[in-house]
KEVEXBA-451388 format. One record per residue (C-alpha): residue number from 0; chain; z, x, y; residue in one letter. Coordinates in steps of 0.05 Angstrom, whole numbers, plus 32768, in hexadecimal, padded with zeros to 4 digits. Layout:
<pts>
@k NUM c A w Z u X v Y r A
...
</pts>
This chain:
<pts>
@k 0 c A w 84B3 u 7EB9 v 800E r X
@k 1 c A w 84A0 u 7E69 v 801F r X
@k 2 c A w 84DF u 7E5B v 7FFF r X
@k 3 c A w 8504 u 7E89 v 8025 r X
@k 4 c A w 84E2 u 7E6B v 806B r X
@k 5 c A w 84F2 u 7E25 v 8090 r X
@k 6 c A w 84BF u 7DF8 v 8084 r X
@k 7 c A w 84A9 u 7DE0 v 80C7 r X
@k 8 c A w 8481 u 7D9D v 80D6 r X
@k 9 c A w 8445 u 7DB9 v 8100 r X
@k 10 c A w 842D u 7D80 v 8133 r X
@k 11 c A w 83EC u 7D8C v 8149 r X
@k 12 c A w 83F9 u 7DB6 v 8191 r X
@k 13 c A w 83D4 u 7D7E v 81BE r X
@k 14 c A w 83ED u 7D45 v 8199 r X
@k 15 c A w 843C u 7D5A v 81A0 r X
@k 16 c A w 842C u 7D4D v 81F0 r X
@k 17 c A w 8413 u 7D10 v 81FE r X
@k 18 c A w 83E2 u 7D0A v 8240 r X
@k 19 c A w 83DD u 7D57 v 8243 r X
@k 20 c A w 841B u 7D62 v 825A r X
@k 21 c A w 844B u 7DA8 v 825F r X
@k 22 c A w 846E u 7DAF v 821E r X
@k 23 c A w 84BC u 7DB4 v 8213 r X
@k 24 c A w 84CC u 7DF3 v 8222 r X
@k 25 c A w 8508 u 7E23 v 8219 r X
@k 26 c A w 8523 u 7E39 v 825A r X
@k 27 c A w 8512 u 7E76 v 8271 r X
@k 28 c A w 8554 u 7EA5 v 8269 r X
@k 29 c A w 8592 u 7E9B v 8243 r X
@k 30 c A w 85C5 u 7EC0 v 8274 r X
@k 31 c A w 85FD u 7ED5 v 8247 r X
@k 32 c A w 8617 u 7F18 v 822E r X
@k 33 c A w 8641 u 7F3C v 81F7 r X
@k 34 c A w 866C u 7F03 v 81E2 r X
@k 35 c A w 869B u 7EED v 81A5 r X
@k 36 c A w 8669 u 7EAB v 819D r X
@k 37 c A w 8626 u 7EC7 v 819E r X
@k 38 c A w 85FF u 7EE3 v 8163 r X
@k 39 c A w 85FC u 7F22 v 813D r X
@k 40 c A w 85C1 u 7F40 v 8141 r X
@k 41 c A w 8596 u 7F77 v 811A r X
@k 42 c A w 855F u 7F9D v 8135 r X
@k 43 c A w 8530 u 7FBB v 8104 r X
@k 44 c A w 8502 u 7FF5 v 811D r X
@k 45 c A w 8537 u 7FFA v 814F r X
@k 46 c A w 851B u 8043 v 8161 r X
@k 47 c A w 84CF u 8032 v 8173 r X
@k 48 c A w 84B6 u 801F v 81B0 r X
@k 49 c A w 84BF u 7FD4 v 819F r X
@k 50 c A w 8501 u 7FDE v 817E r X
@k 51 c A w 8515 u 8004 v 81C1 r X
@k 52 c A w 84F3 u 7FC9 v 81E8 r X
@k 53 c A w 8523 u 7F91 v 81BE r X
@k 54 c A w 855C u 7FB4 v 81DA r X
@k 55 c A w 8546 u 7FB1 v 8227 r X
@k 56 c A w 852E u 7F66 v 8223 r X
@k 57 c A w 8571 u 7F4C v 8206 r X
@k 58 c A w 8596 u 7F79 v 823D r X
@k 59 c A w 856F u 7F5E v 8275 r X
@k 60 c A w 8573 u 7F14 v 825E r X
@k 61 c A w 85B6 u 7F1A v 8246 r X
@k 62 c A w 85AC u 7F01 v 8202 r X
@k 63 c A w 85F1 u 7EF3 v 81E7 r X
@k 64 c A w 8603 u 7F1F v 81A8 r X
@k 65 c A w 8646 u 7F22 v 818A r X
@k 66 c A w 8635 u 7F64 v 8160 r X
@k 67 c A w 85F5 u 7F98 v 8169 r X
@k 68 c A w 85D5 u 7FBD v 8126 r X
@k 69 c A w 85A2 u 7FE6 v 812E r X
@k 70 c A w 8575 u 7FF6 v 80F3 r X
@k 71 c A w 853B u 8028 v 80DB r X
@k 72 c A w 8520 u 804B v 80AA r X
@k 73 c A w 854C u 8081 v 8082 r X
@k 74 c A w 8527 u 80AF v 80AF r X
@k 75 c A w 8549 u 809D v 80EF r X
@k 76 c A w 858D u 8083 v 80D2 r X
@k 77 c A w 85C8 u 80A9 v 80FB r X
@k 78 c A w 85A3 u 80AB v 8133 r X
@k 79 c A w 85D5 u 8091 v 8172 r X
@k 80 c A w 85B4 u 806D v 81A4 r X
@k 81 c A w 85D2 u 8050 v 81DF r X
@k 82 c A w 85D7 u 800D v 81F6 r X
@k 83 c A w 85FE u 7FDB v 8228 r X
@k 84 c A w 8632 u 801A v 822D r X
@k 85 c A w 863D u 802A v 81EA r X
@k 86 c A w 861B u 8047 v 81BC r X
@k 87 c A w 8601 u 803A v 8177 r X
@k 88 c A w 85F6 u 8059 v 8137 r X
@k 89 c A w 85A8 u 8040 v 8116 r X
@k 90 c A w 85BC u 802B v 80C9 r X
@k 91 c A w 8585 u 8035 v 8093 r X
@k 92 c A w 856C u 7FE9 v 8085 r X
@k 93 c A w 8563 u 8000 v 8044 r X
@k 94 c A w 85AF u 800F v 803A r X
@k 95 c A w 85D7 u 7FCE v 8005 r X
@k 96 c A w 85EB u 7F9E v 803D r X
@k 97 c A w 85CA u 7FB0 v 8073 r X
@k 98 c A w 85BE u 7F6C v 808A r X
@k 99 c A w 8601 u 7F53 v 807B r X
@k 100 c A w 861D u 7F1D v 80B0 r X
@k 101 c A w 85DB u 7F26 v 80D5 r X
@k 102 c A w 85C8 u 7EE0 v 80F2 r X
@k 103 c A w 8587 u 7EF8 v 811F r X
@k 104 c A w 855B u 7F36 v 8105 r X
@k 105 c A w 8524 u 7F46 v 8136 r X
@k 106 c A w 84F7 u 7F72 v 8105 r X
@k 107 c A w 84BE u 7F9E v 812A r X
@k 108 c A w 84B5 u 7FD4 v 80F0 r X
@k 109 c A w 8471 u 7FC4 v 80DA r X
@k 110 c A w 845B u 7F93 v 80AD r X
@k 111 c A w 846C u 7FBF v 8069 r X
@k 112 c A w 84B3 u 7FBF v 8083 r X
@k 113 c A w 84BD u 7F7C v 808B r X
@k 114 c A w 84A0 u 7F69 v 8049 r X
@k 115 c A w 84CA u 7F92 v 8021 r X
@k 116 c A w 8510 u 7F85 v 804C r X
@k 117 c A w 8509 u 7F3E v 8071 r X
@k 118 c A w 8517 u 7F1A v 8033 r X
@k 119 c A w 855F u 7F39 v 802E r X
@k 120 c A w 8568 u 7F2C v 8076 r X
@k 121 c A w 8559 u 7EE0 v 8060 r X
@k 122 c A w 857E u 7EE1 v 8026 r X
@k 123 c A w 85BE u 7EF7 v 804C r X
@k 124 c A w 85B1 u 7EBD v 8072 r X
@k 125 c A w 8591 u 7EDF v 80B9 r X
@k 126 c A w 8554 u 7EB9 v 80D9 r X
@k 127 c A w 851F u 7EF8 v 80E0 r X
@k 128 c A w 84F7 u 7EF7 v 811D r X
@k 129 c A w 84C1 u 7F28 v 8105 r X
@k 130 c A w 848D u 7F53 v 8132 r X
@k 131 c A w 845F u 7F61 v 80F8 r X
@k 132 c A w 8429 u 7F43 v 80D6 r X
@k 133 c A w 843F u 7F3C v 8094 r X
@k 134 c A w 8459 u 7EEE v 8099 r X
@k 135 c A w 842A u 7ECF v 80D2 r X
@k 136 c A w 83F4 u 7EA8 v 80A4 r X
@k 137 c A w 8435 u 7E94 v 8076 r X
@k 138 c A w 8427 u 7E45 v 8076 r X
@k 139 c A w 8478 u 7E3E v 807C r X
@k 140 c A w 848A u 7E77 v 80AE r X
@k 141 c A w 847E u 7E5F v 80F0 r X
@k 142 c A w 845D u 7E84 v 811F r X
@k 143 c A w 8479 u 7E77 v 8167 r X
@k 144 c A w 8469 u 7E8B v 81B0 r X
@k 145 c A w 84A6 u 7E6A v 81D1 r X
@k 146 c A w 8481 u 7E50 v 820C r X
@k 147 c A w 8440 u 7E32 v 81DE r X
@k 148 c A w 845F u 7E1A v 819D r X
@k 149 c A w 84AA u 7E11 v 81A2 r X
@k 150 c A w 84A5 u 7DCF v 8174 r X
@k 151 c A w 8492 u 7E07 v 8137 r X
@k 152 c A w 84D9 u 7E18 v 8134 r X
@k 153 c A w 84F2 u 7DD7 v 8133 r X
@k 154 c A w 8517 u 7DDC v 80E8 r X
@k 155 c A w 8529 u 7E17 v 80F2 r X
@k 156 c A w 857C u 7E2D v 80FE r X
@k 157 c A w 85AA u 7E68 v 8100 r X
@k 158 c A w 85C8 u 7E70 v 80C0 r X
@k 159 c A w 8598 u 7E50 v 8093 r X
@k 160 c A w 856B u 7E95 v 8083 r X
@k 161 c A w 8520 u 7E8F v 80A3 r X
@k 162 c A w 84E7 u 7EAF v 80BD r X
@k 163 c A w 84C9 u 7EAE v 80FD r X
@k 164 c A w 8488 u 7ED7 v 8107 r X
@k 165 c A w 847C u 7EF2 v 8146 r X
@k 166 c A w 842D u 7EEB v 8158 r X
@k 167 c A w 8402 u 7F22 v 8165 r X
@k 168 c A w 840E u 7F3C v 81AC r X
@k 169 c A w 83BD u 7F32 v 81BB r X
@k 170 c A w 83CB u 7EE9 v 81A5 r X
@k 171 c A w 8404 u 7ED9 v 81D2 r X
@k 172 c A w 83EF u 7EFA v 820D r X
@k 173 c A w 83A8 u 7ECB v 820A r X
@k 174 c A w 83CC u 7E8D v 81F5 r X
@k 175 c A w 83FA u 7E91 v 822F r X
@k 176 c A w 83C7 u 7E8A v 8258 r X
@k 177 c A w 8394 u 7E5E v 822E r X
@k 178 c A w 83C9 u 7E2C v 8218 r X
@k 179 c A w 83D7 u 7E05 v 8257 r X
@k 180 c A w 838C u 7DFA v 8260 r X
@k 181 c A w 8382 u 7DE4 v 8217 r X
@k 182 c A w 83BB u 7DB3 v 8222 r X
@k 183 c A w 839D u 7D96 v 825E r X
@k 184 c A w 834D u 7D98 v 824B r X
@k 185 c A w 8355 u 7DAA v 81FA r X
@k 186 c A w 8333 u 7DFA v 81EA r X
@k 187 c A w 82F9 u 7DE6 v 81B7 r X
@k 188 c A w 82DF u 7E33 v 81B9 r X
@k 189 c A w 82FA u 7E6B v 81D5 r X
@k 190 c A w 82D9 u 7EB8 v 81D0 r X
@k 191 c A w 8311 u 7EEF v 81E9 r X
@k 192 c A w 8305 u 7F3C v 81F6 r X
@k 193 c A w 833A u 7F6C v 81F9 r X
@k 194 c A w 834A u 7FA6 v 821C r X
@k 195 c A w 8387 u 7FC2 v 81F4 r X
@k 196 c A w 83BF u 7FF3 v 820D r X
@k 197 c A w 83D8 u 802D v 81DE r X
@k 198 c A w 8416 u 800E v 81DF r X
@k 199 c A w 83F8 u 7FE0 v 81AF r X
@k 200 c A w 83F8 u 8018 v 817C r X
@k 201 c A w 8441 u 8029 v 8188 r X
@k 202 c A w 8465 u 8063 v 81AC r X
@k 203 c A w 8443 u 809B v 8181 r X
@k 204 c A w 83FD u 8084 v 81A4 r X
@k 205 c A w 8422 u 807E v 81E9 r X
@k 206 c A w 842F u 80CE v 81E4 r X
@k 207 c A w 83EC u 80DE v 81CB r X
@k 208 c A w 83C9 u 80B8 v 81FD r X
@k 209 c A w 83F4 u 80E1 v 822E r X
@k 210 c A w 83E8 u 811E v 820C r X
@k 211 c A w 839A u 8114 v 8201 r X
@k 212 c A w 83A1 u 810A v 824F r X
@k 213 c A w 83B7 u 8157 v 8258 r X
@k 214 c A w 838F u 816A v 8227 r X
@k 215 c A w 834C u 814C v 8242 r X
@k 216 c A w 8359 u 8162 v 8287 r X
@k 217 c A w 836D u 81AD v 826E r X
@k 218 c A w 8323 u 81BE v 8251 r X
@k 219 c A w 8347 u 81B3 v 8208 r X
@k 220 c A w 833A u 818F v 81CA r X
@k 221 c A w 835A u 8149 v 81C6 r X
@k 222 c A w 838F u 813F v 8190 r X
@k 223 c A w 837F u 8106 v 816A r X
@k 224 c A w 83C3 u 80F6 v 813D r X
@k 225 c A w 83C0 u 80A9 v 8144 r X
@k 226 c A w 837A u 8093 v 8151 r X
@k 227 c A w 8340 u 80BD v 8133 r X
@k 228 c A w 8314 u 80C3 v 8170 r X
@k 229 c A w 8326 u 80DB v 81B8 r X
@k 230 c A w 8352 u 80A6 v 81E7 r X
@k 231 c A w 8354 u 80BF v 8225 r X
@k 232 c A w 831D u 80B3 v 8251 r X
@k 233 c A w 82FF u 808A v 821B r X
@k 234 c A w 82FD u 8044 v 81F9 r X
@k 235 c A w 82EB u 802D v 81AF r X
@k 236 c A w 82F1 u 7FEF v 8186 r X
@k 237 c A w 832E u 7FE9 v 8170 r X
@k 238 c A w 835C u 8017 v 8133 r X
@k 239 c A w 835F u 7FCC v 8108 r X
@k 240 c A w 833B u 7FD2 v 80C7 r X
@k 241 c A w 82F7 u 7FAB v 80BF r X
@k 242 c A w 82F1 u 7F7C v 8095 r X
@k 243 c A w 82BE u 7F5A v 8075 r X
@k 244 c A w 82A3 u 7F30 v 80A9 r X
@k 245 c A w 829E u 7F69 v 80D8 r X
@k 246 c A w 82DE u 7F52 v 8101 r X
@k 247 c A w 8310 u 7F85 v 810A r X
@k 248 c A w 835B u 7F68 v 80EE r X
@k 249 c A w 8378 u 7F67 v 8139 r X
@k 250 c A w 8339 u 7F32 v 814A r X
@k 251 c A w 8348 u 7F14 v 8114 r X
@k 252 c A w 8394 u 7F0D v 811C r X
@k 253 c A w 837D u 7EE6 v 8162 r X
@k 254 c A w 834E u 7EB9 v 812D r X
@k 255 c A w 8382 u 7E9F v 8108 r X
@k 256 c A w 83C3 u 7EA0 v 812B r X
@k 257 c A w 83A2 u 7E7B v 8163 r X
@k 258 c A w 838C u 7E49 v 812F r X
@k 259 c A w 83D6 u 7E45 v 8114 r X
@k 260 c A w 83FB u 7E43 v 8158 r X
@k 261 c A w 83D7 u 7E03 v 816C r X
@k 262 c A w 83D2 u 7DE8 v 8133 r X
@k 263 c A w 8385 u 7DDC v 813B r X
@k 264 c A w 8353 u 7DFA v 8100 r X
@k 265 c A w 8321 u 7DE6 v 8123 r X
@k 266 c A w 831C u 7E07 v 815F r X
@k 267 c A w 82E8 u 7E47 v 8165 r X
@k 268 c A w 8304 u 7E8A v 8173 r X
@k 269 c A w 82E0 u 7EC1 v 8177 r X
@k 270 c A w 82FB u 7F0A v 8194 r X
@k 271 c A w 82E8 u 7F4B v 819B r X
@k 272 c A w 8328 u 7F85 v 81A4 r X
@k 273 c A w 8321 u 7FCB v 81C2 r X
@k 274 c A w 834E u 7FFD v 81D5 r X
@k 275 c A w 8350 u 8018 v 821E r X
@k 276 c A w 836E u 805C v 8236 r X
@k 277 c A w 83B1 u 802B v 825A r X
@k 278 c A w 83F4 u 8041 v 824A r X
@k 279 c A w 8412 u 7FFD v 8248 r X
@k 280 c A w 83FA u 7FAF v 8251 r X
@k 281 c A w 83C2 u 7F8E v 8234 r X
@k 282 c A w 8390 u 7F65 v 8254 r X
@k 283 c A w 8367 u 7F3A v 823C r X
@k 284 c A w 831C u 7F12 v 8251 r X
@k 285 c A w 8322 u 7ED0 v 823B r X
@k 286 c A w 82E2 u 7E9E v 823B r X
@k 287 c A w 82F8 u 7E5A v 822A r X
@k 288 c A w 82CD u 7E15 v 821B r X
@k 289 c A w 82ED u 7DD3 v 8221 r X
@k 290 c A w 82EB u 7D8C v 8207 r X
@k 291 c A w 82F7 u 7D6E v 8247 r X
@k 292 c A w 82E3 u 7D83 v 828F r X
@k 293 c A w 8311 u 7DB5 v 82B0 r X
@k 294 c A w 82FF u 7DDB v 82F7 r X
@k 295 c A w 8322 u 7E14 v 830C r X
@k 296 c A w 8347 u 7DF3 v 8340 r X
@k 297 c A w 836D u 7DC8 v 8306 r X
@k 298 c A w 8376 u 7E06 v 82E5 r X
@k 299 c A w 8396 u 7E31 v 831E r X
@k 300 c A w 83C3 u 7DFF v 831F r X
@k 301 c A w 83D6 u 7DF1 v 82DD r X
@k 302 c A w 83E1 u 7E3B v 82D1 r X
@k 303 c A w 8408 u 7E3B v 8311 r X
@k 304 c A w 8438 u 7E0F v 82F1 r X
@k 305 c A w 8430 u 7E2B v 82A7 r X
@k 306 c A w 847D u 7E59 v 8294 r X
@k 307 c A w 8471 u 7EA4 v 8287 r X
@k 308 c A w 842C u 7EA7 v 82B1 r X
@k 309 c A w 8420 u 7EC0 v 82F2 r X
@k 310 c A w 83E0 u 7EB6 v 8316 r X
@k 311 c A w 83C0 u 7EFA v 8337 r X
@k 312 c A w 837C u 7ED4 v 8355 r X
@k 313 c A w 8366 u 7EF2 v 839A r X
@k 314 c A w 831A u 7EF3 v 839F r X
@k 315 c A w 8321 u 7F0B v 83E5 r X
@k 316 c A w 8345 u 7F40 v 83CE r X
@k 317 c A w 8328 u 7F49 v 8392 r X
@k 318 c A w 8367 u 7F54 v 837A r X
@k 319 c A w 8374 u 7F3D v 832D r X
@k 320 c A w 83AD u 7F4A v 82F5 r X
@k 321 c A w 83B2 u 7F95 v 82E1 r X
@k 322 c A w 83D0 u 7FB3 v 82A8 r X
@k 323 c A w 83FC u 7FE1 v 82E1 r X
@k 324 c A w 8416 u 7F99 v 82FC r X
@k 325 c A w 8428 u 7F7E v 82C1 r X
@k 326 c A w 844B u 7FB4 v 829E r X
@k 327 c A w 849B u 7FAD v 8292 r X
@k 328 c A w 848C u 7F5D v 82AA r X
@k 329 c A w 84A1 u 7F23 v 8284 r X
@k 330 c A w 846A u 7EFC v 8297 r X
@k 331 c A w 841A u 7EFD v 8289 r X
@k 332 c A w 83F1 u 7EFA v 82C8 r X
@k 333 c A w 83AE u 7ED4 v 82CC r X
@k 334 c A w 8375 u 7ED8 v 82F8 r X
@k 335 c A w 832A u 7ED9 v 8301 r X
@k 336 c A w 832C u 7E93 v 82F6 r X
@k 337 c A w 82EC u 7E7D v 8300 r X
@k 338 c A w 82B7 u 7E48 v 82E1 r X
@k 339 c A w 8288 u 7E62 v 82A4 r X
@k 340 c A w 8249 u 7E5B v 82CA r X
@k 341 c A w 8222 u 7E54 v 828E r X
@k 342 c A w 823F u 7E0B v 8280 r X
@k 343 c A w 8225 u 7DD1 v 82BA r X
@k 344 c A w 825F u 7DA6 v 82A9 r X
@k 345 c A w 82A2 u 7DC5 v 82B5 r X
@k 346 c A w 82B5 u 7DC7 v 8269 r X
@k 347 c A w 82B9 u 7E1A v 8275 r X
@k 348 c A w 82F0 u 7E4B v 8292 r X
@k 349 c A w 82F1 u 7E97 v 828F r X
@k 350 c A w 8337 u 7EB6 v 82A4 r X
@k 351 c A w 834F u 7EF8 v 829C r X
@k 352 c A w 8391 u 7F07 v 827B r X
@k 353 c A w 83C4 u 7F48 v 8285 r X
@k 354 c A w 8405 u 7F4B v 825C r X
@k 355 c A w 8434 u 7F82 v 824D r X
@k 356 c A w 8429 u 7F88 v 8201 r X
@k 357 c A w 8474 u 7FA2 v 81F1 r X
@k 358 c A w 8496 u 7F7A v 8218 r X
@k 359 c A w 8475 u 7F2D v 8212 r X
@k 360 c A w 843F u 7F43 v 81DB r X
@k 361 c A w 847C u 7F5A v 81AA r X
@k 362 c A w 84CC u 7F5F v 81C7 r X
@k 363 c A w 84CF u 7F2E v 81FA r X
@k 364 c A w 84B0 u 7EF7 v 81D1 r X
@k 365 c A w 84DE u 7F02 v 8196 r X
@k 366 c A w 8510 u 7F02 v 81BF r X
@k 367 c A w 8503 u 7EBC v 81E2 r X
@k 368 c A w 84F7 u 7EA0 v 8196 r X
@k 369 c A w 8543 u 7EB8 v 8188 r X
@k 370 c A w 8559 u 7E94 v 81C4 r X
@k 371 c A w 8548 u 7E51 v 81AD r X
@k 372 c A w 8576 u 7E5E v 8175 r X
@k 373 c A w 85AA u 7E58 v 81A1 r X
@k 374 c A w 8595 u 7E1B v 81B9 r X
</pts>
């Protein structure tokens, strides 16, 4: 599979701007539509809640397309789904030529899926942009959050087959936040705790959450399909595996692709994920320890100016970001942005982070990466 990925140059993420400052970023929207010179475009998983989410995003930013296939598992193939006003017939990927003339694939199928059907994508010549996990620690995928890293795709071009790996959504949601401040004061440790929607888990944990709801409230026994313990009302560590550290994979994940996405091995991360009874949006407590002084004045207003964040920061309020406020938005809102009280010298921050896990944790953000192919 390196073979069948760009190779990227990876500058270190502080290094590539010089005195701290905002990186080169993509603009925000590409406002086109169905058009003769745009791409053609596969969605794999096209019928989960990701897959449905793809659809929406390049609707409301009017991503240009020239042609629309929508792809799934032999299970759902024949299945018409609407879209734009017409409507669509879902292909089995698995079908001889499925990616044929396909120059973007946005794959959100899990990471099995990908594995065993990104490489003909690639091999047909598409660039993949894919949701899973399966190609994020690759040394020659990159691994891109449009607003943090664009320089990661910098060898990479329409028509010469690649992959992109989408990060985990835990990871972009923090890093939109934590990134401005590392480029301004440099992040030498930074400890993250989750509180993680269902949506995380798909649409299948969406219903049951719902349905654990009625259930709960009704005198009745939970039904426990997805997760093996009771959801509503209730929180646990979250469904990732242990492994042998202790670390779930998810905290993990935020480990490592942080490491990757700024290009810094050095920096200490260490997180803890749990799942919450939300329906949708993530969020996110985010302690973070500096190199260099930074007070939260500086910070409001570097976050202020930061694309994709929204500040939500009323102490006389005490109004903060919510996972209700953030859900179906674009961009992740900060607040409680306040010093770490137990550091004297202004080299600590802790902010707390919301962002809608389908839409910029997964859809959006793959998306936005596809965009800058256009560029």
């Amino acid at each position: 599979m390196q073979a069948a990925a760009a190779a990227v140059h990876r500058p270190h993420l502080l290094g590539a701007y010089p005195g701290g400052g905002r990186a080169r970023r993509p603009s925000s929207t590409v406002r086109m539509a169905l058009r003769e010179d745009g791409p053609s475009v596969a969605i794999v998983g096209a019928t989960g809640a990701v897959g449905q989410e793809f659809l929406r995003v390049i609707s409301s930013r009017g991503f240009p397309y020239r042609s629309l296939r929508l792809l799934a598992s032999e299970r759902s193939a024949g299945k018409r789904l609407p879209f734009e006003g017409q409507e669509y017939t879902v292909q089995d990927l698995a079908a001889p030529g499925a990616f044929d003339g396909v120059d973007i694939a946005l794959f959100s199928a899990g990471g099995g899926v990908s594995r065993a059907h990104a490489p003909a994508a690639v091999a047909s010549g598409a660039v993949v942009v894919d949701n899973s996990s399966a190609f994020r620690m690759d040394p020659e995928v990159p691994l891109v959050i449009p607003e943090v890293n664009p320089e990661a795709m910098a060898h990479v071009r329409l028509g010469k087959g690649a992959i992109v790996a989408n990060p985990n959504c835990s990871t972009i949601i923090c890093l939109m936040a934590a990134t401005p401040l590392h480029r301004h004061a440099k992040v030498v440790r930074m400890v993250v705790s989750t509180y993680q929607a269902a949506s995380g888990a798909g649409a299948a944990a969406m219903e049951e959450l719902k349905l654990q709801t009625q259930e709960v409230l009704a005198g009745k026994a939970p039904t426990c399909n997805i997760f093996s313990q009771q959801y509503a009302f209730n929180i646990f560590s979250h469904n990732a595996p242990i492994v042998e550290n202790g670390y779930n994979e998810e905290e993990m994940k935020m480990v490592k692709e942080t490491r990757k996405i700024w290009n810094d091995k050095d920096v200490k991360v260490t997180a803890t994920c749990i799942r919450v009874p939300v329906m949708r949006a993530h969020a996110e407590s985010v302690n973070l320890q500096f190199e260099k002084p930074l007070d939260e004045d500086t910070a409001r207003e570097i976050l202020r100016a930061a694309e994709g964040v929204t500040i939500i920061d009323d102490r006389a309020s005490n109004r903060f970001p919510t996972p209700l406020e953030v859900s179906d938005k674009d961009d992740v809102a900060v607040g409680r942005i306040r010093q770490d009280l137990s550091q004297d010298d202004n080299k600590g921050l802790d902010i707390f982070v919301c962002g809608d896990q389908i839409r910029k944790g997964a859809a959006l953000n793959a998306v936005q990466i596809a965009e800058m192919l256009l560029k």
